[in-house]
C-alpha positions in Angstrom: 24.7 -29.5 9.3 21.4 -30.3 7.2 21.9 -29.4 3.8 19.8 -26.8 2.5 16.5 -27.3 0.1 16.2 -25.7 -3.0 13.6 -22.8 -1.9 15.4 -22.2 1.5 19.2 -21.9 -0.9 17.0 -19.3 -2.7 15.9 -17.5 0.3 19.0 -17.8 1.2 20.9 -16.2 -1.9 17.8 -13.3 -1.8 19.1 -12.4 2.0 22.7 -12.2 1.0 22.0 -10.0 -2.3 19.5 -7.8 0.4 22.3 -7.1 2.6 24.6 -6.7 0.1 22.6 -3.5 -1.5 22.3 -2.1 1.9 26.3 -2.2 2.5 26.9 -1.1 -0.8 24.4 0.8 -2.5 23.0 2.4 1.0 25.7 2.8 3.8 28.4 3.8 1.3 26.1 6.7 -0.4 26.3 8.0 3.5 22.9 6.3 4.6 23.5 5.6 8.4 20.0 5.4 10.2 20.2 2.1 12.0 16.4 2.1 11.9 16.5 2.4 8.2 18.8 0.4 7.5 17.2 -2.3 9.4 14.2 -2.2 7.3 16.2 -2.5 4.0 17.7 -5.4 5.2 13.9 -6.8 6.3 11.9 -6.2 3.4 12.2 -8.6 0.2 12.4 -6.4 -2.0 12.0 -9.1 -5.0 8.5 -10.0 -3.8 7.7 -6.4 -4.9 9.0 -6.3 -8.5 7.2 -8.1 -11.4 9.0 -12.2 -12.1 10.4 -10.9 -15.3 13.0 -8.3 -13.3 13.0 -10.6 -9.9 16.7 -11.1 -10.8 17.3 -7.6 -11.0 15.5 -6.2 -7.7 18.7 -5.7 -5.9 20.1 -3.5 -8.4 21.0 0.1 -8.2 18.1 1.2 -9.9 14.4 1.9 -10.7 12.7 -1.0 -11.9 9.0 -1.1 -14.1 6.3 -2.6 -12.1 3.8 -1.9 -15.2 1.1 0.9 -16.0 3.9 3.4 -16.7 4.7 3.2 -13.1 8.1 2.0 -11.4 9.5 1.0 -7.9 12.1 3.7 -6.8 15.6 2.8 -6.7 16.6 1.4 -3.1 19.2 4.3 -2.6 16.1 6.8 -3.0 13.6 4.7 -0.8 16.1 5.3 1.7 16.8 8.7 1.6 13.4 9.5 1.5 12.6 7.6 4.4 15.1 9.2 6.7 14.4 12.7 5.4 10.5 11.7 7.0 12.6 10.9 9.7 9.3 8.8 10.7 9.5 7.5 14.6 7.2 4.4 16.2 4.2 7.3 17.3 4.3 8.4 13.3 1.1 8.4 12.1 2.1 8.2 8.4 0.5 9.4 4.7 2.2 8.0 1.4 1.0 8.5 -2.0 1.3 6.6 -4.4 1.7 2.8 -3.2 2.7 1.4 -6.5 4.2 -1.7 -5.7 4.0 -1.7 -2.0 8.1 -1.5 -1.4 8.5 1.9 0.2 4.8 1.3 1.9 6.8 -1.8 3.7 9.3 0.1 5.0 7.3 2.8 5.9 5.0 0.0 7.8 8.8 -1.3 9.8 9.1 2.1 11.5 6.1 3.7 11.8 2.5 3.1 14.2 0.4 3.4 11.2 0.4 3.5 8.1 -2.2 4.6 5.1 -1.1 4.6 1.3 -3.2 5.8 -1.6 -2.8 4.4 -4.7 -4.9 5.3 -8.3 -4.5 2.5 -9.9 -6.9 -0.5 -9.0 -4.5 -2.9 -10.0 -1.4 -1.8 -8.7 -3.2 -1.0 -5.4 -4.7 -4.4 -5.2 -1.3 -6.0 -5.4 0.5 -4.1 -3.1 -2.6 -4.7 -0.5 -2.1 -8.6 -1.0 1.7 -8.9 -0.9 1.6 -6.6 2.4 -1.1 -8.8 3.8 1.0 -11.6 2.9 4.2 -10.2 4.7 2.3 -9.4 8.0 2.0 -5.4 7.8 -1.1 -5.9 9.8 -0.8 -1.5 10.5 -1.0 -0.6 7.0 -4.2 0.4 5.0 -4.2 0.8 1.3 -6.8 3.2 -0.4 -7.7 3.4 -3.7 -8.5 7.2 -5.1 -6.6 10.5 -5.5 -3.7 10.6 -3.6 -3.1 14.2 -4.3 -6.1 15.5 -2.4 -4.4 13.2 0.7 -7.0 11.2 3.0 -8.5 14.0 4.9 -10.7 11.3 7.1 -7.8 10.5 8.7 -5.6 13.6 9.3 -3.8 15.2 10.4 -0.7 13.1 9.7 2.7 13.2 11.3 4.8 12.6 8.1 3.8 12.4 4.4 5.4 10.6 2.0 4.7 11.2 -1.9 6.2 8.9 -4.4 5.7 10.9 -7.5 6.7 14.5 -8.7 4.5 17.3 -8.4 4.5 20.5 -9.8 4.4 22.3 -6.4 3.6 20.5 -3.0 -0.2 19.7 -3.1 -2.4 22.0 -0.8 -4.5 19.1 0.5 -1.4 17.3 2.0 0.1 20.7 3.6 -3.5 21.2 5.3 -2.9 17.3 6.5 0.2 17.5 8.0 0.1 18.2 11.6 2.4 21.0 13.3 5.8 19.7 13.5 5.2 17.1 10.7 7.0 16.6 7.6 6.1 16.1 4.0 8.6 15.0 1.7 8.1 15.2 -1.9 9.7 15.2 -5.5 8.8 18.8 -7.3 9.3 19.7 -11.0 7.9 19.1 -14.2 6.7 15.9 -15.3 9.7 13.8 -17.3 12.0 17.0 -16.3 14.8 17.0 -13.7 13.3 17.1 -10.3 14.3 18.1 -6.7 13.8 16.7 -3.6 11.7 18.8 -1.1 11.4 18.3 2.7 8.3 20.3 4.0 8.0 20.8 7.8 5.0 22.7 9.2 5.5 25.0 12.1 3.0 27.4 14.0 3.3 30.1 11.5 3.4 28.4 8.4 5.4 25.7 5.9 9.0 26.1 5.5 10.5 24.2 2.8 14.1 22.7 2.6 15.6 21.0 -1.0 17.7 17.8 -1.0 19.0 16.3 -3.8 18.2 16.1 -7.7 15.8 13.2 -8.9 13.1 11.6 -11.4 10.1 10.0 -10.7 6.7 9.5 -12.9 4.7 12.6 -12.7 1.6 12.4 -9.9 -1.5 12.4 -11.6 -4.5 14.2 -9.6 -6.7 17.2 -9.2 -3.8 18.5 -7.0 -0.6 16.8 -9.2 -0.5 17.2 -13.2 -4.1 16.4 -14.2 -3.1 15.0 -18.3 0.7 14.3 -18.9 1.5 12.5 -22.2 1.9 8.8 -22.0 -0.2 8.7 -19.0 -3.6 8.4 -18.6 -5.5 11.4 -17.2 -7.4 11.0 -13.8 
């Protein structure tokens, strides 16, 4: 057997913490999509996260990627991502790229799909580490993601990375009939719930998940000046 360089022992060690998180962190909080799962154990999650955590991107937990804003805790990304329950025809919306982690595995399952993000920088380093990784069917935007992309709807899910006070009104006019938005609603640095939105023929109807906390969406359809973060 040929021993192993130094940079292929690292990849190496990176794969076995990966998998590791999805057995234990994932599958044992009752996470069983195989599609899902499959993407977890894809997508290098330390690529995503700033050098000074890199040793700590396999951890239960939210990590900060700078500007105030953090990646999501894996267990979350997953959840969130089978609650979208998005297919390979899934035409999909997330706001809020941040640092291009849940965009990835949004980009494993789906056809297509296109993340907003307000800040220039975070959105330019999640467009360059996804180009790197070959998610040749993304496209990142930089503006409001609260008023959605409305030259490209109707999309078939929506995913929104950050809480809102109630779901947007821009992204329930983009969500095609029989689509789904999924999105954290309650106050901003409050305790949060987890909201699946489908639309039907005559209307929204809206089903809650689990408690959570993410970093308040900022937006003319999110909170438009929280404390500590700076106003659209």
């Amino acid at each position: 057997m040929t021993p192993r360089g130094p940079q292929e022992t690292l990849e190496h060690a990176q794969t076995e913490r990966r998998h590791a998180m999805v057995e234990g962190q994932i599958e044992r909080r009752g996470v069983h999509d195989p599609d899902v799962l499959s993407a977890l154990r894809t997508v290098p999650r330390h690529l995503f996260v700033p050098t000074e955590v890199e040793d700590r991107a396999y951890d239960d937990a939210a990590l900060p990627i700078g500007f105030g804003q953090t990646i999501s805790q894996p267990y979350i990304v997953a959840l969130m991502t089978v609650l979208a329950e998005v297919t390979l025809r899934s035409r999909v919306l997330e706001v809020g790229s941040g640092s291009g982690y849940q965009t990835a595995i949004l980009a494993e399952l789906a056809d297509r799909v296109y993340t907003v993000e307000r800040r220039r920088e975070l959105e330019e380093r999640a467009r360059l580490i996804l180009a790197k990784l070959g998610y040749h069917n993304v496209t990142t935007v930089l503006g409001d993601g609260s008023l959605g992309l409305p030259e490209q709807a109707p999309f078939d899910r929506i995913v929104v990375t950050a809480a809102a006070p109630s779901p947007p009104p821009p992204l329930l006019e983009q969500l095609a009939e029989g689509g789904r938005l999924v999105v954290p609603i309650g106050p901003a640095g409050g305790d949060q719930v987890l909201v699946v939105v489908t639309r039907t023929a005559d209307g929204w109807h809206e089903v809650e998940s689990i408690p959570c906390r993410f970093v308040p969406l900022l937006g003319e359809s999110g909170y438009r000046d929280v404390e500590g973060q700076e106003p659209p």
